[in-house]
N, C-alpha and C positions, 0 to 999 in steps of 0.2 A: 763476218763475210766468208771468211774460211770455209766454215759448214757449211754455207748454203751453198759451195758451188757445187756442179756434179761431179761424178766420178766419169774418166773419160771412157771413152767406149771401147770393148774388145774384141777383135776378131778374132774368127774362127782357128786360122792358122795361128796366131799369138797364143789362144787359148790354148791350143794342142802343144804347141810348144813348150810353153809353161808346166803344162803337167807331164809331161816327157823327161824335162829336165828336173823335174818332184820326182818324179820316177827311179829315175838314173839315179841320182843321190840316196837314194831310201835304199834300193836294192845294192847297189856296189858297195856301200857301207856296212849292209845285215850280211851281204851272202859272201863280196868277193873279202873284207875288211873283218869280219864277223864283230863288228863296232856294238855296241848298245844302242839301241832303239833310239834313245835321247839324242846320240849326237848328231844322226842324219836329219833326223826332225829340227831338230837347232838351227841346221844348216839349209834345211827346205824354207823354213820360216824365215831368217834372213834373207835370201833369195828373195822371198816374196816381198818383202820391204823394200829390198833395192827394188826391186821392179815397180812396185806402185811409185817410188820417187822416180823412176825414168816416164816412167807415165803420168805425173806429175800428179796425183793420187793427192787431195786434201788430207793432211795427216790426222784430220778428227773423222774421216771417214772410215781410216786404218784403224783407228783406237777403237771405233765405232764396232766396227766387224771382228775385233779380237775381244772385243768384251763380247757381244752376239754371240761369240761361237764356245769362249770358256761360260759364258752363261747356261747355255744348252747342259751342260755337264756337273753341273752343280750339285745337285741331287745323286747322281753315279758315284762323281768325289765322296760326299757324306757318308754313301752306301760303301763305301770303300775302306773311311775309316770303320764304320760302324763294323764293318765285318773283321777290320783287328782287333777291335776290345772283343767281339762276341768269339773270337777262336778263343784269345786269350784266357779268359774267365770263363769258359768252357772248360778248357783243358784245367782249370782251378777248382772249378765243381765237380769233374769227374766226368763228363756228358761228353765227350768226345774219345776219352779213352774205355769207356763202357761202348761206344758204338764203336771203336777198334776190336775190343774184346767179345761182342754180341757179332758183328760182322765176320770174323771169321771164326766162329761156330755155326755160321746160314751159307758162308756162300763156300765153293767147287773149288779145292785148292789146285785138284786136274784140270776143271773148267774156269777157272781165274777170272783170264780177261772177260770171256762171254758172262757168268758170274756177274761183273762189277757192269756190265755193259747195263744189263735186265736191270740189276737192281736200282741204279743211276737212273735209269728209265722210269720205271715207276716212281720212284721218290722224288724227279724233276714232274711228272705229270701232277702229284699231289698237290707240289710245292708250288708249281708254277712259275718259277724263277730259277735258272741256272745257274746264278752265280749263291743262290742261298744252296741249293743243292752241289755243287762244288767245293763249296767251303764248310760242307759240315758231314757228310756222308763221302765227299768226295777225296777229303783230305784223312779219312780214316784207312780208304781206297788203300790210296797212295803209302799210308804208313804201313799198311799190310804187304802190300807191294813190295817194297822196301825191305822189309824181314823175313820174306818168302824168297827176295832172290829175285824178282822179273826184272824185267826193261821199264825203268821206271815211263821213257817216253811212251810204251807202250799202254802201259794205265795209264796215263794221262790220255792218251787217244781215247781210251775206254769211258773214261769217266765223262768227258767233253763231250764225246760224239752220245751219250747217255743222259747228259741232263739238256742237251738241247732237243733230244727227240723228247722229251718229256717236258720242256719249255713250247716248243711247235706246237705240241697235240692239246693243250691243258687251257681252259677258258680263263685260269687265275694268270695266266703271262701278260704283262702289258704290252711286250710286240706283237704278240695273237691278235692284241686287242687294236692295239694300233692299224697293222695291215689291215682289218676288220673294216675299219672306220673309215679309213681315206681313201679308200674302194666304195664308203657304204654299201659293207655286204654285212647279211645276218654272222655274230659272230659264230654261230654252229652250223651255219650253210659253210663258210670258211673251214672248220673247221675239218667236218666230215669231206669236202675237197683237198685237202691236204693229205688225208687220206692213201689218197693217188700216190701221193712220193714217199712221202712217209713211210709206207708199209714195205714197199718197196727196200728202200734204202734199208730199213728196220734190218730186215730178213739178208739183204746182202752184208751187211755190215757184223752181224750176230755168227754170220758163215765166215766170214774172213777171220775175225776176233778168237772163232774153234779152233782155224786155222793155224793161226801163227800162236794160238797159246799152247798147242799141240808140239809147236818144233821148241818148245822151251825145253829145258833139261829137267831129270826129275828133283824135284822137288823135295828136299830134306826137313821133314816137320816137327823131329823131334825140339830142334833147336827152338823152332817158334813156341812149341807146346812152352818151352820153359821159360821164354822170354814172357809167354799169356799169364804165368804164375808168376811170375816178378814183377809184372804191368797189376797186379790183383793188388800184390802186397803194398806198390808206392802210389794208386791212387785209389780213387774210387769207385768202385766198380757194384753197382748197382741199379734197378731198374728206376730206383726215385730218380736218377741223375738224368734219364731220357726226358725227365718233364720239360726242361726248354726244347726240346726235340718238337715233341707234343703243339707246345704252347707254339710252334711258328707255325708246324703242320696246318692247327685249327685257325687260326688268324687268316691264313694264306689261303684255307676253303671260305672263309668269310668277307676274302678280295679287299682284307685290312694293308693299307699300301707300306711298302718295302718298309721304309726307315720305324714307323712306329712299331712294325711287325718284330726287325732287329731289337730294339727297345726292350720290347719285350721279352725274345729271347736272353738278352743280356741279364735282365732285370729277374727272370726266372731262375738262371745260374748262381746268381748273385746270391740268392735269396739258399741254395740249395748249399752252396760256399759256407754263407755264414753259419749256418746248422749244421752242418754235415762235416767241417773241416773248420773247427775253433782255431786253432792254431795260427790262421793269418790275421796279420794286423791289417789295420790302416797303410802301412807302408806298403805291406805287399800288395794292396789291392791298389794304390798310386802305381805301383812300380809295373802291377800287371798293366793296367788301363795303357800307360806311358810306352812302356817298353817291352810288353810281352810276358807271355809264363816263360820261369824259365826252371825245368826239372833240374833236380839234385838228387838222382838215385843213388848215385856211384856207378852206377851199370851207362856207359859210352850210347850202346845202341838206344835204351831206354830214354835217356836224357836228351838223343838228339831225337827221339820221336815225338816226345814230349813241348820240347823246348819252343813255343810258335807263335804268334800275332804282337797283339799291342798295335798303337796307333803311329808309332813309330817305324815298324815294320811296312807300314803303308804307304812310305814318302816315296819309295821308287817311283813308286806305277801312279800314284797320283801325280808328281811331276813330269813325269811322263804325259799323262792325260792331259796337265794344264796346255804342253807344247802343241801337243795333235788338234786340240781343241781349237787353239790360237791359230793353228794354221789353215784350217780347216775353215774356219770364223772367215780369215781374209778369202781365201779361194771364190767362199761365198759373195764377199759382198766388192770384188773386185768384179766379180759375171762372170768368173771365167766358167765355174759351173753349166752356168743358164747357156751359155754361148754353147760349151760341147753337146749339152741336151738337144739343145736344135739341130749340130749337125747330126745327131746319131737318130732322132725322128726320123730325119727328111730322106734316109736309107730303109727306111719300113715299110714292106709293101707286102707282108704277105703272112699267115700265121705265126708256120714256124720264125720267122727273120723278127717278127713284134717281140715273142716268146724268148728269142735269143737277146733282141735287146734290150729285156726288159730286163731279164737275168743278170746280162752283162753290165750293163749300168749300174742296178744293184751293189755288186763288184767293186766296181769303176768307184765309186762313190765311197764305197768302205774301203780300199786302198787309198784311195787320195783326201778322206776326210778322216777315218779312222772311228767314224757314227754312224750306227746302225738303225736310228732312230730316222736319221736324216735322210741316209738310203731308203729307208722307206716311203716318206716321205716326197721328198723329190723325185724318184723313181714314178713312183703313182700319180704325183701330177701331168708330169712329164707325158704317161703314156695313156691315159684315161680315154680319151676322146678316139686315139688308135683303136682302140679295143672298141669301142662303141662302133666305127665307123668299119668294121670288119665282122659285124653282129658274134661279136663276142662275150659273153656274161662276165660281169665286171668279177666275181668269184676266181675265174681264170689269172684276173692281174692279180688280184689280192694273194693269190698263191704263186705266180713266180716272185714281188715282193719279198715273200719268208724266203724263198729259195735261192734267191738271187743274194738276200739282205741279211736278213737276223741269222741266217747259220755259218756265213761267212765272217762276221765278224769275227769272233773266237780265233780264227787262222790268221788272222791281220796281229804280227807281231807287235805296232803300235795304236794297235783297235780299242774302242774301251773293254770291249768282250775280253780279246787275248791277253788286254794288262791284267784283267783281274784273274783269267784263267792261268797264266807263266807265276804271278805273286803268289796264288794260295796254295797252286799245286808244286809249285816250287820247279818248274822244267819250261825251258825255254818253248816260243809258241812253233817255230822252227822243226823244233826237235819231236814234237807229237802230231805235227800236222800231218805228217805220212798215215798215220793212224786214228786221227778222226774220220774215217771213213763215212759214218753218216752227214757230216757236213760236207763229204767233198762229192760222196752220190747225189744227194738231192736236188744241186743244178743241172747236173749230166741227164738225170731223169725227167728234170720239167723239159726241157730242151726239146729231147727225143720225145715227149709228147705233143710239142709245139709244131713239130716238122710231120709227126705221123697222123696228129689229131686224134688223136684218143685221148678223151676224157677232156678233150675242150670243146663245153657247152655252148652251142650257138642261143640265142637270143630269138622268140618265139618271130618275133617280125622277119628273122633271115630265114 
């Protein structure tokens, strides 16, 4: 009997309150507390429990919606692990420290940050995925970073704001493809619309990055030089070791999905491991999978550049994820969601105001759910019929969507984007958001095109 009853109903002002009071908790605990992500979410989550029980909330409805919402992320989680064993046994094959060592012979030790900006860019467009470009080209980034002396938050801005413009622009991203579809727009009418911010952003983003890697100090390279010859002699450093490189690049132009694609990169290292580096046992490769590589140069900086993944290294940010998920899960199926969407439609009356709330919601949805998936999602339902009734081309939503959704997550301290981006790149999400300048342009520019109407297509009937 329990199940069958309904869930009681919520209003408007209850709903606003409720997320106010999510709000307040998240923020005063990250900013004024500088607490762990974990614990405000713990504490948002129970909130939400006590409140479904004053609302007298059926408790299989609760359970209901927290499995709902950890269900949604399931896949994310796996891709989570999967990417600690594939750092791990990377860094055992040699494929990550040959893309340390091949990266900085390609890129601008003057021009650094713009450097890893470009290169992050194109290898997220290949790739298609920013968290596979993150954790394998991105975490090289960051090692280089490290031994040159930068602001580490500021390579992380580089690298982030880099593999999501090449996530945005690339047909192999599953959120391209998503926005895509629950707009029903052609995926490459999407994408050449994106276009519009994109480029935009691109180019502001690549000028700031000159910018501020310009007021860096100079730069002392002998040091690295000989740190590059001590990185030769304790690993491997060869171009056979790029083949898991390779093998995800080509999978990933063959729209082969995430976890098989990781599989494979693993399964390539592995393979390059046992040929290439006899010397490991069985233990070692438990010990990698489990707990990560972990270097034995003797050399301090080497060992700690070295030293990274495993599936153990993973449990932050995946506990992490379970909680957001879980809370995220109830928000949903208490309505509190559905309830703000309504009011924030029934304030829409005009391009730019649709544009802003489409964007905003987006947002709204990735702070308070911490899914980017969802945000889109919801968002596009939410505002479909606005757009239609304002002869607007459904292309328009599909592109505040990405603007508003998929580039914002990475900047959501307890986002799935920013768990994964703060774990591998090892720098809080806080600390580099100043400087993902392409995720933080790209709303400010759909925005100002919503209110001036440039570049938002009417519909042949208007």
């Amino acid at each position: 009997m329990e199940n069958q009853k309904q869930l009681p109903a919520v209003t408007r002002i209850e709903a606003l309150l409720v997320i106010l009071v999510i709000l307040s908790l998240i923020g005063t605990a990250l900013i004024v507390f500088e607490a762990p992500p974990h614990v405000p979410i713990f504490t948002a989550f129970i909130f939400l429990v006590v409140y479904a029980f004053i609302k007298k909330a059926p408790w299989k409805k609760v359970e209901e919606g927290i499995v709902e919402g950890v269900s949604s992320g399931i896949i994310p989680m796996l891709i989570f692990m999967f990417i600690g064993v594939l750092i791990s046994i990377w860094m055992s094959s040699g494929t990550i420290p040959t893309l340390i060592h091949y990266s900085f012979q390609v890129v601008s030790v003057s021009y650094f940050l713009p450097s890893v900006f470009i290169v992050t860019a194109i290898v997220g467009a290949c790739v298609g995925s920013s968290f596979t470009t993150a954790s394998t080209i991105g975490v090289s980034f960051m090692a280089l970073g490290s031994l040159l002396g930068f602001d580490l938050a500021m390579v992380a801005g580089a690298v982030v704001s880099g593999a999501l413009v090449g996530d945005k622009m690339s047909p192999l991203s599953d959120t391209t493809n998503l926005a895509a579809s629950v707009t029903r727009v052609d995926l490459f009418e999407h994408i050449r619309h994106m276009i519009w911010t994109a480029v935009p952003a691109f180019g502001v983003s690549l000028l700031l990055f000159i910018l501020i890697g310009r007021t860096e100090a100079e730069i002392e390279t002998a040091g690295v030089n000989e740190l590059m010859a001590e990185l030769t002699e304790v690993s491997l450093i060869s171009p056979i070791a790029l083949l898991p490189a390779v093998v995800i690049v080509l999978l990933a132009i063959k729209r082969t999905p995430a976890l098989p694609t990781m599989l494979a990169g693993i399964a390539a290292a592995f393979l390059i491991a046992l040929i290439m580096q006899p010397q490991y046992t069985i233990e070692n490769y438990i010990s990698f999978i489990q707990d990560g590589y972990t270097a034995e140069s003797g050399n301090e900086q080497i060992d700690a550049l070295l030293t990274r993944g495993g599936i153990q290294d993973m449990m932050w940010p995946l506990s992490l994820l379970v909680l957001t998920l879980s809370m995220g899960g109830l928000l949903n199926k208490l309505g509190i969601i559905e309830k703000l969407l309504e009011t924030i439609r029934a304030l829409v009356a005009s391009t730019g105001r649709l544009v802003l709330s489409t964007v905003v919601t987006g947002m709204g949805i990735n702070i308070t759910l911490g899914e980017q998936y969802m945000s889109v999602i919801l968002t596009g339902k939410a505002y479909e019929k606005q757009y239609e009734e304002l002869g607007l081309k459904r292309k328009n939503l599909s592109r505040a969507l990405e603007n508003g959704g998929t580039v914002i997550n990475a900047l959501i301290p307890y986002g799935v984007s920013g768990v994964f981006m703060a774990s591998v790149l090892e720098v809080d999400v806080l600390s580099y958001l100043p400087y993902a300048f392409f995720c933080l342009l790209c709303p400010i520019i759909a925005v100002i095109y919503g209110f001036t109407g440039i570049t938002m297509e009417k519909t042949e009937e208007k």
